[in-house]
C-alpha positions in Angstrom: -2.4 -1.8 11.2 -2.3 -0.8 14.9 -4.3 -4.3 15.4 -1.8 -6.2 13.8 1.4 -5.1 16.1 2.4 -2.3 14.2 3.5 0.7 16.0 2.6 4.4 15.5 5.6 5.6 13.8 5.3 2.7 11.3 2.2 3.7 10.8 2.6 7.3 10.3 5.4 6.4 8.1 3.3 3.8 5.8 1.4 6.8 5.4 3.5 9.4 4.7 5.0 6.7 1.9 1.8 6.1 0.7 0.7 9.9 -0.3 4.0 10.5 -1.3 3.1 7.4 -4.4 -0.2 8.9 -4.8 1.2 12.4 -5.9 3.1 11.0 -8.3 2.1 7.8 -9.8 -1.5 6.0 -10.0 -2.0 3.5 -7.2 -4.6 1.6 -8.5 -2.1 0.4 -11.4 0.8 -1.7 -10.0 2.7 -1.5 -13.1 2.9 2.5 -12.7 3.8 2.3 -8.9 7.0 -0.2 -10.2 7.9 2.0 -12.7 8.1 5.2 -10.8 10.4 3.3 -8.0 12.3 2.3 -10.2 12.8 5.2 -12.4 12.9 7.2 -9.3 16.5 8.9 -8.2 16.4 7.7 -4.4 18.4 5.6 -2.5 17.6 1.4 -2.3 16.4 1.8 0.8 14.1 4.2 0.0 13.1 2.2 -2.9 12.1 -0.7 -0.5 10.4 1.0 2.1 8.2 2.8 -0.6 7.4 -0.9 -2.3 6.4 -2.2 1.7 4.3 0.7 2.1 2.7 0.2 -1.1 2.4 -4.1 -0.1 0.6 -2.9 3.1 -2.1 -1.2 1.0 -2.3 -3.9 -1.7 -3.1 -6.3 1.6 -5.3 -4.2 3.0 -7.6 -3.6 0.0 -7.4 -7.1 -1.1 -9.0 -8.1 2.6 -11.3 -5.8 2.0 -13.0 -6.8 -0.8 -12.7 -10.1 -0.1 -14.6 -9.3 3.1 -17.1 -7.5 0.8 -17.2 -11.0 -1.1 -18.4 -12.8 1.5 -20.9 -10.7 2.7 -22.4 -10.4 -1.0 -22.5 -14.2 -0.9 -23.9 -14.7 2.4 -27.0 -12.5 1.1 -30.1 -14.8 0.6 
C-alpha cells in the first residue's frame, strides 16, 4: 500500500479494520463479510470504512494470484 501513495495511518488503519473482520466473520467468504456489516450496530461511516478496508484486501489478493498466474504460465 505504502507504494501506491497511501500513508501510514491509512495503513495502520486498513489494518486495524481488517483484523477487526477477521475476529468476527470469515474473510475468505464475501457474502459473510456483507452480512456482518450490515447486521452490525455501527455507525455508516464505520460501515464504509470497514467495506474499503475489506476492497483493499480483495485487490490485493486478486493481484496476487494473478501474478502467480502468470508465472505458472510462463513455466516451460
Amino acid at each position: 500500500m505504502k507504494k501506491n501513495g497511501y500513508t501510514d495511518t491509512t495503513i495502520k488503519a486498513t489494518g486495524k479494520r481488517l483484523r477487526h473482520l477477521q475476529r468476527n466473520c470469515n474473510l475468505h467468504d464475501p457474502e459473510d463479510v456483507k452480512g456482518y456489516i450490515a447486521n452490525k450496530e455501527c455507525s455508516n461511516a464505520f460501515k464504509e470504512t470497514l467495506i474499503e478496508a475489506y476492497a483493499r484486501a480483495l485487490h490485493y489478493v486478486r493481484l496476487r494470484l494473478s501474478c502467480e498466474a502468470l508465472s505458472e504460465f510462463r513455466r516451460p
